[in-house]
N, C-alpha and C positions, 0 to 999 in steps of 0.2 A: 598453300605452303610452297615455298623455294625452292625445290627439291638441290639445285646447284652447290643453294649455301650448305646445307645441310653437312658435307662432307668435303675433306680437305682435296683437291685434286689428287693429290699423293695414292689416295685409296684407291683410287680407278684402276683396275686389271683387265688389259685389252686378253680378249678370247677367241674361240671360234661357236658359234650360236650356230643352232639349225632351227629351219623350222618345222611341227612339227603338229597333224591332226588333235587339238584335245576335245575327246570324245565327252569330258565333262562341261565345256564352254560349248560343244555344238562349233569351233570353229579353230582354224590355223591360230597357233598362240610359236614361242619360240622359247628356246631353253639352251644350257650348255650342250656342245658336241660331247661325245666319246673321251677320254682324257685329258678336260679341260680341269683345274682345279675347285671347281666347282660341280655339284652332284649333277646330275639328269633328271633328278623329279624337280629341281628349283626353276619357275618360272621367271623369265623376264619382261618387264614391263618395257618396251620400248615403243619405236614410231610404227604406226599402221603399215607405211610404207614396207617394212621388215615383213611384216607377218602376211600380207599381202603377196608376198612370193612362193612360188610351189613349195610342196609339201617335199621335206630332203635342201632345201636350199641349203648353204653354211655362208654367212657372215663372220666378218671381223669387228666386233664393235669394244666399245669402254665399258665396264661396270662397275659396279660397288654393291654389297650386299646391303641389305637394309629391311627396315620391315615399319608396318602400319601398325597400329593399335588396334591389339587385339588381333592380328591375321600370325600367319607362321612368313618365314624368312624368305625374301622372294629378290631377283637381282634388278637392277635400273641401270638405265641408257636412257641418257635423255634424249627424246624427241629431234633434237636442235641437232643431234651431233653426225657427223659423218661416219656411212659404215662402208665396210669395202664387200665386194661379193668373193667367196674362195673359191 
């Protein structure tokens, strides 16, 4: 699937992400920061490159909410896109 098409560019909300031990994956996953408009238990799917950063890093990246069939609400950054380190 597209992930691109799927959503109008409009939706995208640039945040701050940290990253952050999930002791349920066994490994660095990333989420919203601290008073981002989005919760702290919502995961983001983004580039390895992201997650691949110490544990506490905070990125500036795009997202949109969205969800898979059948999972709960989880956020997207695509792979492709630029993120800035804060």
């Amino acid at each position: 699937m597209n992930w691109e098409s799927r959503h109008s560019p409009d939706e995208y909300v640039s945040i701050i992400a940290e990253v952050f031990y999930d002791p349920a994956r066994r490994k660095n996953g990333v989420r919203p920061a601290s008073g981002q408009p989005f919760a702290q238990n919502m995961k983001i799917e983004c580039s390895r490159e992201i997650r691949d950063y110490p544990v506490g890093t905070k990125v500036r990246l795009q997202v949109v909410e969205t969800a898979k069939e059948e999972s709960r609400p989880f956020l997207y950054s695509s792979y492709k896109w630029a993120h800035k380190l804060v």
